[in-house]
C-alpha positions in Angstrom: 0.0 0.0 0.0 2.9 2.2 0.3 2.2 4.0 -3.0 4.0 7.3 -2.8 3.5 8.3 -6.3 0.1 9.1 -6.6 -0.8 12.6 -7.5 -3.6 14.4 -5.0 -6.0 14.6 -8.7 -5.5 11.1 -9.3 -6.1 10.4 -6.1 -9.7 11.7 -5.6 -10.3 10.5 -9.4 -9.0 6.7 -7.6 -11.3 7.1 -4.8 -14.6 8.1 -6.6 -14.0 5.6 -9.0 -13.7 2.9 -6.4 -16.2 4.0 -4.3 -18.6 4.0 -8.1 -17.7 0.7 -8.8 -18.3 -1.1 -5.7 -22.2 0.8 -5.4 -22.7 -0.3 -9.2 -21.6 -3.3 -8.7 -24.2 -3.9 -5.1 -26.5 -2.3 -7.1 -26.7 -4.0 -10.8 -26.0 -7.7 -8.9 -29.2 -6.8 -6.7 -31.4 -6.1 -9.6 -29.9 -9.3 -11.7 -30.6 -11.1 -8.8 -34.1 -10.2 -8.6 -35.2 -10.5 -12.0 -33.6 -13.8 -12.1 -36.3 -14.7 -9.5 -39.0 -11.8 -9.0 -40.9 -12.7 -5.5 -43.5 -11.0 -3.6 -42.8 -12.7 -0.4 -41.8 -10.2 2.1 -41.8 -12.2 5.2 -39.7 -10.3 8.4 -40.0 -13.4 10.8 -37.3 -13.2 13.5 -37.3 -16.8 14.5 -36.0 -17.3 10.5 -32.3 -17.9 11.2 -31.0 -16.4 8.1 -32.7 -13.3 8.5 -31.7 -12.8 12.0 -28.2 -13.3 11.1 -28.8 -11.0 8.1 -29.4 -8.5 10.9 -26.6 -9.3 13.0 -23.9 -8.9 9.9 -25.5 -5.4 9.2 -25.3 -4.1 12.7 -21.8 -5.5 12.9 -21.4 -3.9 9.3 -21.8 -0.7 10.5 -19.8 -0.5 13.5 -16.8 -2.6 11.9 -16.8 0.5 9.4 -16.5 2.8 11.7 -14.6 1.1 14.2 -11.9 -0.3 11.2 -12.0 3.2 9.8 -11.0 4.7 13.0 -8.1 2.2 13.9 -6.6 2.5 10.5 -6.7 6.5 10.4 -5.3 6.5 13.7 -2.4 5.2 12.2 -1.5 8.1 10.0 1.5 10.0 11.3 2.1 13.8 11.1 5.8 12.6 10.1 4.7 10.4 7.2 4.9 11.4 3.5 1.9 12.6 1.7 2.5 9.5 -0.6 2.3 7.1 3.2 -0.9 9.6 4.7 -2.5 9.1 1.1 -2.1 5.0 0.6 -2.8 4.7 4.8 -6.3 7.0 4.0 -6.9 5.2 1.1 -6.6 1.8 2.6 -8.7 2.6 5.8 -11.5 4.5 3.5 -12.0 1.0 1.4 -12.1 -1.1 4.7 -14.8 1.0 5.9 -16.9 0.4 2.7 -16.0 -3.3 2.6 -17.7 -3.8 5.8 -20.6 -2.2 4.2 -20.7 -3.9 1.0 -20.3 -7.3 2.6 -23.7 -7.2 4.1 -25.1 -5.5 1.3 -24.3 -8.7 -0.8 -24.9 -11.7 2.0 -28.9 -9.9 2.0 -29.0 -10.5 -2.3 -27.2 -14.0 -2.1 -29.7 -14.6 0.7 -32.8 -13.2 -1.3 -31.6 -16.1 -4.1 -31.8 -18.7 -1.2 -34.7 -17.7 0.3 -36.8 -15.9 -2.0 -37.6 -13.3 0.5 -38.0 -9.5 0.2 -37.0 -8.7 3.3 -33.1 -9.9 2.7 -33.3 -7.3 -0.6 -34.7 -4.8 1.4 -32.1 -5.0 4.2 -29.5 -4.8 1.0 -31.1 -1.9 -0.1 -30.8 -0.1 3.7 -27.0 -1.3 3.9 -26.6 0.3 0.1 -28.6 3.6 1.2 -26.0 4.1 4.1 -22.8 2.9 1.7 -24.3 6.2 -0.4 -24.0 8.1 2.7 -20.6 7.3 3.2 -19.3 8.7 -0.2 -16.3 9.9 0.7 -16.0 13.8 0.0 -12.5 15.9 -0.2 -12.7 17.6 2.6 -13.4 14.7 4.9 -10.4 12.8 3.5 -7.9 15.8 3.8 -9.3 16.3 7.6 -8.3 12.5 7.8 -5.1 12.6 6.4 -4.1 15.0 9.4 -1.8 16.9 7.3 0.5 20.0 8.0 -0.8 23.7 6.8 2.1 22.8 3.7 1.1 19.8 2.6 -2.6 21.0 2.5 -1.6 23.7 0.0 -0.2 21.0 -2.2 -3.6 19.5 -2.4 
């Protein structure tokens, strides 16, 4: 990850397209998925197994984000290079939407199993709160805890 060549433009391009790809890619699988097998079951039973671990993935989803996001940002230095602060921001901004994405795509595997509405609907909440996290400019330069100089640079 130590990638210390990567401009600040190409950068930003990088991240938008990577965050684009992996909400197209949630997205256009969901909707295969369900016109490969269009149900009208919506059932929400808690004592189904699946769903309630469907449940538990996406609440452990969210706070691995946040909680992986954190850890990994942490570990940017005010000593390192802008190359090192970019690859360790970049690194710690795809974990976070991993642990999104990952229930996101258990609910639409799980909607093929089961033919149930509820595991695409869950899908659909995890991919609503993956479009919240888009990550902006300003959030990742805040991140990147860089020096009054190195922000100028960007």
């Amino acid at each position: 990850m130590k990638n210390q060549n990567i401009e600040p433009a190409s950068f930003f391009k990088m991240m938008s397209l990577i965050y684009n790809a992996l909400l197209a890619g949630m997205i256009i699988m969901g909707g295969i998925m369900y016109l490969m097998n269009p149900s009208k079951n919506l059932d929400f039973d808690l004592s189904n197994q699946l769903l309630a671990i469907m449940l538990v993935v996406m609440v452990t989803g969210v706070f691995g984000s946040n909680l992986g996001y954190n850890f990994l940002k942490n570990k940017i230095d005010n000593n390192d290079s802008i190359g090192e602060k970019i690859a360790k921001v970049q690194g710690a901004t795809i974990a976070k939407l991993a642990f999104i994405e990952a229930p996101a795509l258990l609910g639409i595997i799980l909607y093929m199993v089961e033919s149930n509405l509820a595991f695409l609907m869950l899908s659909a909440i995890m991919i609503l709160y993956f479009l919240v996290l888009k990550p902006s400019k300003d959030k990742i330069l805040d991140d990147m805890n860089l020096t009054s100089e190195e922000r100028r640079k960007f």
